[in-house]
N, C-alpha and C positions, 0 to 999 in steps of 0.2 A: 508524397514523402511524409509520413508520421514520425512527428516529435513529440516528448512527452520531457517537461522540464519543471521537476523540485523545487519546493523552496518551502524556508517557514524553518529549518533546523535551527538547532542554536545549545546553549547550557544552561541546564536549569536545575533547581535543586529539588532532592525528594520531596513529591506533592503539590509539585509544580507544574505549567501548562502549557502546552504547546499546540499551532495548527499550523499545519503541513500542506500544501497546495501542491499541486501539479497540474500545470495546463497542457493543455494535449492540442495537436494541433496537424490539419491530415488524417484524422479516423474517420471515417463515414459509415462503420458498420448498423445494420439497423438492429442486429440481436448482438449482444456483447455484452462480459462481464471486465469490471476491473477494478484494479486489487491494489492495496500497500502490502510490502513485505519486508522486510529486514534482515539483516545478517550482523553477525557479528565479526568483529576484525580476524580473528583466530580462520573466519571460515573464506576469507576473499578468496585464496585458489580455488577454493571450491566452483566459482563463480554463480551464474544461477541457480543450480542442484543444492548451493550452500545455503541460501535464503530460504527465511521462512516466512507462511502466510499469517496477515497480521489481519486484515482485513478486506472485505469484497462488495461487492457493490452490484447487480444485474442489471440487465435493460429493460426487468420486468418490477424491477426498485426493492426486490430484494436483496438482505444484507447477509453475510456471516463473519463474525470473528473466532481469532483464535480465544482459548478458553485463561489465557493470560490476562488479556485486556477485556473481555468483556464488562459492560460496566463503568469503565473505563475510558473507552475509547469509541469516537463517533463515526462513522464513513458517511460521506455525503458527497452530491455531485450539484451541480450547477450547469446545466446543460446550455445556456444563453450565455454563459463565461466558458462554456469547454473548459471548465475547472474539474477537479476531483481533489476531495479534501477529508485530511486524518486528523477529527479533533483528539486529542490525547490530555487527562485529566490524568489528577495524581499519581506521577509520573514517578516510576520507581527505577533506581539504580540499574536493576535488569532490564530496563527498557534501553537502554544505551545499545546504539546500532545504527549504521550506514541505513536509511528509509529509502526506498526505493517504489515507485510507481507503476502499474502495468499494465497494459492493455492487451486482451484475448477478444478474435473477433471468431465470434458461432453462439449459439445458442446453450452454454452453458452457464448453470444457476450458481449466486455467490456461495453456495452450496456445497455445490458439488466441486467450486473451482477450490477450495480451504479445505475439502475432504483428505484429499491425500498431499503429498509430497511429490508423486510422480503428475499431480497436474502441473506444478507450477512450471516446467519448460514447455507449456500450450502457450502462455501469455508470451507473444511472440511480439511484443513492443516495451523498452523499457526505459524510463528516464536515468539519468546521471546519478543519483540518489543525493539526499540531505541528509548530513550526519547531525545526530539526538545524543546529548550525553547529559546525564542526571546523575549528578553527585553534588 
C-alpha cells in the first residue's frame, strides 16, 4: 500500500520561505520519477487534469521545473528518509496553491514527466496536499 503524506505548508509573506516534505511510504519502484504540483482553488473540480507541474525529480537524480519557479525552487529527495522535498525561496503571491506530491513508477525522466500536461494523470500515487499561501 503506497502512502505519500505533505507537510511543511503554512503563510508566508512575499519573499518569504518555505520547505515542503512528503514521505512516501510502500513505493519500491527501482526506475521512477517524482514530482510537486499545485493547483489552484478555482481548479479543485478539475481534480488531477486541474494541477500543474511544479517540479520533478528522477531515479536517475535528474530534475525539471516549471519556468515559474525556476531559480526559485529546489526539489530534492532523501532516500534513507523516503522523504521528497520542495524548497521554495522568494515566494510570490502566485505561488499560493493546494501542493501536492506524486509518485509515477517506469522509467520516465523529470523531463519528460513536466513536458506536457497529458503526463501528469501517469503519476498514479498522490498525497493529501499542503496548502501555500503568500500574501
Amino acid at each position: 500500500h503506497v502512502q505519500l503524506v505533505e507537510s511543511g505548508g503554512g503563510s508566508v509573506q512575499p519573499g518569504g520561505t518555505l520547505r515542503l516534505s512528503c514521505e512516501f511510504s510502500g513505493f519500491t519502484a527501482s526506475k521512477y520519477c517524482l514530482g510537486w504540483f499545485r493547483q489552484d482553488p478555482g481548479k479543485e473540480r478539475e481534480g488531477v487534469a486541474g494541477r500543474e507541474g511544479v517540479a520533478a525529480i528522477d531515479s536517475d537524480g535528474g530534475t525539471s521545473y516549471a519556468d515559474s519557479v525556476k531559480g526559485r525552487f529546489t526539489i530534492s529527495q532523501d532516500n534513507a528518509k523516503n522523504t521528497l522535498y520542495l524548497q521554495m525561496n522568494s515566494l510570490k503571491p502566485e505561488d499560493t496553491a493546494m501542493y501536492y506530491c506524486a509518485a509515477l513508477s517506469g522509467d520516465i525522466s523529470a523531463i519528460q514527466a513536466l513536458a506536457a500536461q497529458s503526463m501528469i494523470p501517469l503519476f498514479g500515487y498522490w498525497g493529501q496536499g499542503t496548502q501555500v499561501t503568500v500574501s
